[in-house]
N, C-alpha and C positions, 0 to 999 in steps of 0.2 A: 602326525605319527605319534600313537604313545611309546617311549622307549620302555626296553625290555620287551618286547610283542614284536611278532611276524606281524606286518600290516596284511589284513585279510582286503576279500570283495569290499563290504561296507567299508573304509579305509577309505581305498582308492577312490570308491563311490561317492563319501564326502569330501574329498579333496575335488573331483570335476566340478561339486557343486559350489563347494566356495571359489575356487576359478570363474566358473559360470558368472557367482553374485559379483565378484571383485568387476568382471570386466563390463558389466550391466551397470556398475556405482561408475565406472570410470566413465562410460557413455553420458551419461544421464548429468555429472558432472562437468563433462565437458560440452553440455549443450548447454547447460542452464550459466555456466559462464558465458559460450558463445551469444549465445540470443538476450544475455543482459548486454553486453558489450556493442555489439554488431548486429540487433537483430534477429527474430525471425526468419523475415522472406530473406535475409542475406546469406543467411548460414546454411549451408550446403552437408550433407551428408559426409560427403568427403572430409569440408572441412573438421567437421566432428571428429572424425575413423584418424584426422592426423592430431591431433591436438591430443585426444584420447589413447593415441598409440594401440588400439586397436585397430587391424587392418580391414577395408572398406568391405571386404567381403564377407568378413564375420560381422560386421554393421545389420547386417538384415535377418541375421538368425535370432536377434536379441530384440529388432525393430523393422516389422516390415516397410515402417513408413515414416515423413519425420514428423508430422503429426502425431504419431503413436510416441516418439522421442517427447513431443511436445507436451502431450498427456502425462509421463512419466517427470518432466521439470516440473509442470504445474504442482504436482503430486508432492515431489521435492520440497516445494516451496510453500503450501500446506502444512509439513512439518517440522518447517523452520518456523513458519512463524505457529505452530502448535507451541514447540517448545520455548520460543519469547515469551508466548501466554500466559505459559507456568512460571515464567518471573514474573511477569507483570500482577499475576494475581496471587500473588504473595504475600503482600499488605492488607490485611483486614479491612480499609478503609476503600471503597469507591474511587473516591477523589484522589487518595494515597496510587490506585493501579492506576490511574488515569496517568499521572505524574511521571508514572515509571514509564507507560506505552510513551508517554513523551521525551522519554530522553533517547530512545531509538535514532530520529531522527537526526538528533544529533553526533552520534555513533556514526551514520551511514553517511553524513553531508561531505562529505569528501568525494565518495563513490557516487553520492547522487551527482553533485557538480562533472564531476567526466562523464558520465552515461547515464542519468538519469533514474529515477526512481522504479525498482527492479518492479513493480507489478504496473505502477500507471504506463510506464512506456509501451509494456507488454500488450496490454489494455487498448490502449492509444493504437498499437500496429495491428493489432488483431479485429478493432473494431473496423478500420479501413475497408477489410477481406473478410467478412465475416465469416466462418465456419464450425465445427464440430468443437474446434477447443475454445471460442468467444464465450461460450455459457460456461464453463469450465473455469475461463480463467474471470468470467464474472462474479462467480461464487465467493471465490477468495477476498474478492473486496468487498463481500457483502458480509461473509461473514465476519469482517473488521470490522463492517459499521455496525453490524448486531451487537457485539462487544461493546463497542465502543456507547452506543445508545444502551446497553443495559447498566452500565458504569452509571450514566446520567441518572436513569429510573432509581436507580439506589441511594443517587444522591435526593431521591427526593426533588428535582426538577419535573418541570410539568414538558417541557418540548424537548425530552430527549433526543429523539430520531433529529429534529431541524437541526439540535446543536453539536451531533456526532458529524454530519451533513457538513455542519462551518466547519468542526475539525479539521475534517479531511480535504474537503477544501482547499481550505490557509494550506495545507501542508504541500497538497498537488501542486498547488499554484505557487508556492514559494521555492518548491525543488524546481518546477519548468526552469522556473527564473535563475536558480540557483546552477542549474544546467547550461540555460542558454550565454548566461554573464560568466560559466567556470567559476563561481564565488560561492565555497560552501558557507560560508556567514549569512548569505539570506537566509538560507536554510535554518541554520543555527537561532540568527535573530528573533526567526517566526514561533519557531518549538519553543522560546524561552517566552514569547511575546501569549502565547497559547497556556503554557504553562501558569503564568499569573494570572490571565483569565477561570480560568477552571477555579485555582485558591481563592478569586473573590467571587462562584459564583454562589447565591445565598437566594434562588428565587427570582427576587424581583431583578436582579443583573441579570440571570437568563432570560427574563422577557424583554428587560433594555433594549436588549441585542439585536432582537427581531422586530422591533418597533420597526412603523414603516416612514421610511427615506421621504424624509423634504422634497416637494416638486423643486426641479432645476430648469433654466433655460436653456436655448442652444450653446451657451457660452460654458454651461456646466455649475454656472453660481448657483445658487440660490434665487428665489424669485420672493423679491417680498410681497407679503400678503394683500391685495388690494383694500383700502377701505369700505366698509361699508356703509350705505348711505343710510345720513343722518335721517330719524324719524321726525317730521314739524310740529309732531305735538309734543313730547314725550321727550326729543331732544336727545334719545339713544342711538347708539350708532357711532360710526364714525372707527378710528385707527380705535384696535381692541385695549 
């Protein structure tokens, strides 16, 4: 209402409509907490319509389906991490936004360790049942690793894509673990362990990386190299 004014039609009109958005944010909010917490397949409509304090009935005039809820979190979560982006690329420097995308992790290892990492979990329960939102909520990590590999290409590395690939990786794999043991310090440890990788990488450290792994036995050692046999004339051969 502006004061000093009879509130006219349009008045009231934009009052329904911000009603309208408030109780659409409130929705949409309270699924995107739900289904980090508890799940997807767990989270119930209802349970949404009580958490949001919106009543179950008016649930369907904003969402005919929770699919379409689900469409509208991914969306959410899209432009959370849009707007991380704009910090992360803030530093002139490649390796400088790399740095910053890595202290995120750290930020959230609390929240990963109770419920897990808000898009691999997502990821994880949707690839199960695949449907209409699995390509949807596939994008979102793609488009992390695009970021992520085009940091590399700036750096001047030659295997970006493999080494946004190990990024995200170490990071998946450190939050599971950091979930499954409730110890946000894995978490923490790997982002910092990540971190000094990236500062020494100079080229030839990014090729190190992907060099290929020593044959092992069943034991998991190492297998030393057999010798080869000595030549009788020549006398060549033998332990290299």
């Amino acid at each position: 209402m502006i004061p000093g004014r009879t509130p006219g039609p349009r008045d009231e009109g934009s009052d329904a409509m911000t009603r309208k958005n408030t109780k659409r944010e409130q929705l949409v909010s309270a699924a995107n907490d739900l289904f980090y917490r508890q799940g997807f397949r767990r989270t119930t409509l209802a349970d949404i319509a009580r958490t949001s304090g919106v009543p179950l009935g008016n649930v369907y005039y904003y969402f005919k389906t929770k699919d379409d809820l689900g469409t509208a979190v991914i969306e959410a979560r899209r432009c959370e991490l849009e707007r991380r982006r704009y910090q992360w690329e803030k530093p002139a420097s490649p390796r400088e936004r790399l740095l910053a995308f890595l202290r995120m992790p750290e930020e959230l290892a609390d929240r990963v360790a109770h419920h897990g990492c808000p898009l691999g979990s997502l990821l994880q329960e949707l690839h199960k049942q695949p449907g209409g939102l699995t390509a949807k909520a596939d994008a979102l990590l793609e488009h992390q690793i695009e970021w992520i590999t085009r940091q590399f290409r700036d750096m001047g590395e030659t295997q970006p894509r493999e080494q946004a690939l190990h990024l995200i990786a170490v990071l998946q794999g450190a939050g599971l673990l950091a979930n499954a043991f409730n110890d946000p310090d894995i978490l923490r440890r790997e982002a910092r362990r990540l971190r000094d990788w990236v500062r020494s990488l100079d080229g030839e450290a990014a090729f190190a990386l992907f060099k290929p792994l020593p044959h092992t036995g069943a034991s998991g050692h190492e297998r030393p190299q057999r010798p080869q046999p000595r030549d009788p004339v020549t006398g060549d051969g033998g332990h290299p």
